[in-house]
N, C-alpha and C positions, 0 to 999 in steps of 0.2 A: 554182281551179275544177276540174281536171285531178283534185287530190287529193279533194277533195271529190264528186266523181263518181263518182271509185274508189270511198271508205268505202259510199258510198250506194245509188249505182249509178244507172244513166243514167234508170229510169223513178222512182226517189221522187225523184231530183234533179229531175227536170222540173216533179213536183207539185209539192213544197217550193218553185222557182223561182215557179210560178203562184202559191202563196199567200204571197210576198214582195211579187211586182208586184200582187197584188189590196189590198195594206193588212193582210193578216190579224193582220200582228205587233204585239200593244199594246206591250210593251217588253221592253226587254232592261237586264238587268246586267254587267257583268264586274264580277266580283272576284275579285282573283290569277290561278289559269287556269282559271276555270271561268264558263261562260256562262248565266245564269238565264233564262229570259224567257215570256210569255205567250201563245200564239196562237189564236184564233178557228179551230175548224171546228166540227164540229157541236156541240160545248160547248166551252169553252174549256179548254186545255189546259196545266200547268205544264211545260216541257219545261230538261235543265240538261246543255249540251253540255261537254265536255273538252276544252278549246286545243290539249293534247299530240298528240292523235289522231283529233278530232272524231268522236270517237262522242257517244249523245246515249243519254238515259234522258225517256222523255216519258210522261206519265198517261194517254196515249191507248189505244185497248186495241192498237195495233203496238208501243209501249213502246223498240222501241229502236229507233235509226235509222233515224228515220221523218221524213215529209215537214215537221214540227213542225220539230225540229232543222236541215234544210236551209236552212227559211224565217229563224229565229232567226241562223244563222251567214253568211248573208245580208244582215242587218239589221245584224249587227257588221259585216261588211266595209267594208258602203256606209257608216259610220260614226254611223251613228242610234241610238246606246245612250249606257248610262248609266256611267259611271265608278267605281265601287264603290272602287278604290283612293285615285281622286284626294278622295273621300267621306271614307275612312275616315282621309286624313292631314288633312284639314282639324279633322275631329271631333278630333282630337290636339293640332291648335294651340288648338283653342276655349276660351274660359272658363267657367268652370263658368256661371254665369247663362243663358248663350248655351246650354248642353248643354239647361241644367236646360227654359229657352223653348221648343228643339224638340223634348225630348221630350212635354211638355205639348201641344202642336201635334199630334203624333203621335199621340197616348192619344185625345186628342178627334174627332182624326177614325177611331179607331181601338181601342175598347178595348177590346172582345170581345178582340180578337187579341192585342194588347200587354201589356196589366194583368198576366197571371198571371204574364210573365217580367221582370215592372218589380221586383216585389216587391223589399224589400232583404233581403241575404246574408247579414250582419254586424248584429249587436246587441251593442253595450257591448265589442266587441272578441270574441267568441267564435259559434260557427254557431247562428243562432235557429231553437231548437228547434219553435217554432208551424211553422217554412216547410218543415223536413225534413220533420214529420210531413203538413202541407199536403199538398207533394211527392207525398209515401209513398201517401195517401190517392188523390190524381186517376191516378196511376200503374198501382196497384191497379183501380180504378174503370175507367179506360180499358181493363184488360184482361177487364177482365168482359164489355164488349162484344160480345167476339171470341170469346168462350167456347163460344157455340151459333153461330157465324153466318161468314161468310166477312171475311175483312181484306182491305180494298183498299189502295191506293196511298193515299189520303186520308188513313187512318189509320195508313198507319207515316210519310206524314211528319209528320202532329202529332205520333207519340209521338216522333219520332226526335229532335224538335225541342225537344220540353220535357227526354229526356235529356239533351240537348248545353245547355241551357240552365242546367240544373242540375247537372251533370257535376258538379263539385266537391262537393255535397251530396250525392249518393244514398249509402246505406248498402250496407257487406256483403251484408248480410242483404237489403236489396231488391235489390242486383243477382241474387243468387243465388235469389231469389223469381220475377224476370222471365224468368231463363233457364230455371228449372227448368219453370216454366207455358208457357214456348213449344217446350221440348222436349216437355214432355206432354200439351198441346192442337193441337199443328198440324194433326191429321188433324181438327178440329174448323174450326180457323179456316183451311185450306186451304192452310197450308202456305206461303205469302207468294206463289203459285206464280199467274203466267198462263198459263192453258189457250191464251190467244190469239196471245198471243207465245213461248208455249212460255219464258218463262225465269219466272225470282224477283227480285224485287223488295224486299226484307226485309232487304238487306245493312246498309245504315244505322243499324236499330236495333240490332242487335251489335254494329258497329264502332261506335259510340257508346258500348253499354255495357262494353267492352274498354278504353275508352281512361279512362270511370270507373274502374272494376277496378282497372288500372295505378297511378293516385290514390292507391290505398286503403292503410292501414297494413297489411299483405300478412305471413299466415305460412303454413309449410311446409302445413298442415294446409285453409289455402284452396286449394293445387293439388289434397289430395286429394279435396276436394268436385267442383273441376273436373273432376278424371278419372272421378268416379261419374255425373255429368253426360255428359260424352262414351261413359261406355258403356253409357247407355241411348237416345242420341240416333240413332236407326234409321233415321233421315233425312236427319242431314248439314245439320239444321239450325245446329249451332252452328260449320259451317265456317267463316262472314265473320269472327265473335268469335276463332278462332285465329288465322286471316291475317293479324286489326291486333293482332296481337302482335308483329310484327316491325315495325310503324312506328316509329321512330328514337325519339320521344320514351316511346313505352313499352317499346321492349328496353332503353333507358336505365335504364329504375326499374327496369325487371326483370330487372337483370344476373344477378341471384347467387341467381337463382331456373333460371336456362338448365336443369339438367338434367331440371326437371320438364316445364319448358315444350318440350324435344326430345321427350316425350312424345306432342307435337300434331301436331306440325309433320312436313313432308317433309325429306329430307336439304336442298335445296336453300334452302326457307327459314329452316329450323334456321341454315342457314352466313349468311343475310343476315342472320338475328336477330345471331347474334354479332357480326358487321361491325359492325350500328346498335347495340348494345350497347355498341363498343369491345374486344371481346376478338378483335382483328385474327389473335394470335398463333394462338389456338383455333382459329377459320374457316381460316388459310394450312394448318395442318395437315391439315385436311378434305379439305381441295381436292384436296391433293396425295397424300389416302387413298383419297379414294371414288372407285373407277372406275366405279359404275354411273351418275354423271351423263355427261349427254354431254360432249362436247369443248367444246361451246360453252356450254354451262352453268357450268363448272367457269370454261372463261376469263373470262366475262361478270364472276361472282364474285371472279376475281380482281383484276378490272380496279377494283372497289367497294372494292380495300385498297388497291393500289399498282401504277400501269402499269405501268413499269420491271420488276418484279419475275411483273409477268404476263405485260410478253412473253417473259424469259426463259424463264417457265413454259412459255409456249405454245411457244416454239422448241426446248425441250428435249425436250417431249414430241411434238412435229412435229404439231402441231393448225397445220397450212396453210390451210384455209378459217377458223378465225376467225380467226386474224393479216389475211390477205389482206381479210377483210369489214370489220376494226376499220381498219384504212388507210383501207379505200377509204371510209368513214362518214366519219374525222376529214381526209381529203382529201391524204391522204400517200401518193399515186399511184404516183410512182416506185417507193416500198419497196413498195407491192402488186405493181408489174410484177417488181420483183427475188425479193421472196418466191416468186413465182409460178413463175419461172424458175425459182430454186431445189428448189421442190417437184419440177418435170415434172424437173431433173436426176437429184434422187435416186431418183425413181420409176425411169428410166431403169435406171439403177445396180442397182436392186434386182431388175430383170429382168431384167437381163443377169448378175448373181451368180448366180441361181434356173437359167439356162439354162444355166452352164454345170455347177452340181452336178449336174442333171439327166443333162445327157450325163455326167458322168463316173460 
């Protein structure tokens, strides 16, 4: 609670409390570390908390860490939710018949929402061309929408939702269609942006169509579309789309593409791209070049290749607060007291050399 009052802070923690203890919460999910759930205030609201950190992203117009999210993480404590993982292993044991019954179950009470992502993938063993084009077609269509008129949160998670659903199907050619039309309509459709909560909202659709992207049979010549892309994008909308470049599963495919993709990227996630890439060797040389990251950035970095070798790092380079910080985190208290002492002797040392050149 202590934590969660921090994130929040003592007066949305209060209201979030009151609309826990009023019922407001229809349900809740876990799956893996992230909390889904529904709450009642003046309309109902989808709100999807982080385990790691308990921040929250909610459709309400406070949007983030708002009294939605306190109520929702509430509802998980007191143990009134739904089990998404213990869900997802049973569906693993199931038999096909069993699959086949609840999805049927599902569709019927359900099939506005379900039918367009039932469709099948696969015809006679290769990608049916009717479903790409299908695809291609409502994709299209949906952005027409946004063309004259503002985007809400409504509308990027359905779009967000049919990319991730068809992720393996979308083509080059429509990913590079959807980015090019959101770099050159945003000041149309608003930019993904709340005036209300002052942030954006819109990251999802990117980071969905990146992790397509990543998918795709990929040549030299698709970065250079990217980069004609990033240098008309005056907005900074295609940032989310470069930052899931470094997620592990797409610096993986995109090893041996790295010098284009350092292009995008800051020094610092450039060296994480490498890391989740596997070119360890590339990144240890970085670390140990770039002086313009801080002290703790460079260690943090290194610690993603090899402790041992980080603290070296860090003791050679005499970075004393993140040695001293990475102890006291992993609960190796003594070596933070010894570190410590360490540092205030050398300090010592160093003013006592300085004083005596001075006098002499």
């Amino acid at each position: 609670m202590d934590e969660l009052k921090q994130t929040y802070g003592e007066r949305i923690y209060a209201r979030g409390k009151g609309y826990f203890d009023e019922g407001r919460v229809l349900t809740v999910v876990k799956y893996r570390n992230t909390l889904v759930g529904e709450v009642v205030g003046t309309e109902r609201y989808k709100t999807e908390v982080d385990l790691d950190d308990f921040q929250c992203k909610c459709s309400c117009p406070y949007h983030l860490n708002c009294k939605h999210g306190v109520a929702i993480l509430l509802q998980y404590f007191s143990g009134n939710y739904t089990d998404g993982d213990e869900a997802m292993a049973s569906i693993e044991c199931a038999s096909t018949d069993d699959l086949k019954e609840l999805i049927v179950r599902l569709v019927n009470a359900n099939p506005l929402e379900l039918l367009p992502y039932l469709m099948p993938l696969k015809e006679t063993g290769s990608t049916n061309e009717k479903l790409v084009k299908g695809v291609d077609k409502q994709l299209k269509t949906m952005l027409k929408r946004i063309e004259y008129c503002y985007a809400d949160m409504e509308f990027v998670q359905d779009f967000a939702r049919l990319l991730k659903t068809n992720e393996e199907i979308l083509t080059k050619e429509l990913i590079f269609h959807i980015l090019k039309f959101l770099v050159e309509n945003c000041e149309e459709y608003g930019y993904f942006y709340d005036d209300y909560a002052d942030d954006t909202f819109g990251d999802e659709i990117f980071e969905n169509l990146c992790d397509s992207f990543a998918m795709q049979q990929l040549e030299e010549r698709d970065f250079v579309r990217l980069r004609e892309l990033y240098s008309a994008d005056n907005y900074g909308m295609l940032v989310p789309f470069f930052d899931r470049l470094v997620e592990e599963a797409n610096a993986t495919r995109l090893r041996r593409f790295d010098s284009y993709i350092e292009r995008f990227l800051d020094e610092s996630s450039f060296i994480e791209f490498l890391i989740n890439a596997g070119k360890t060797g590339t990144a240890s040389a970085l670390i140990e070049r770039k002086t313009s990251l801080s002290e703790q950035t460079r260690f943090a970095l290194y610690l993603k290749i090899d402790r041992d070798r980080a603290i070296e790092f860090a003791k050679r380079n005499g970075f004393y607060s993140s040695l001293i910080m990475h102890y006291h985190v992993t609960g190796e208290h003594e070596k933070a007291i010894g570190l410590f002492e360490e540092a205030i002797a050398t300090k010592t040392n160093q003013e006592s050399t300085l004083r005596v050149q001075i006098n002499c």
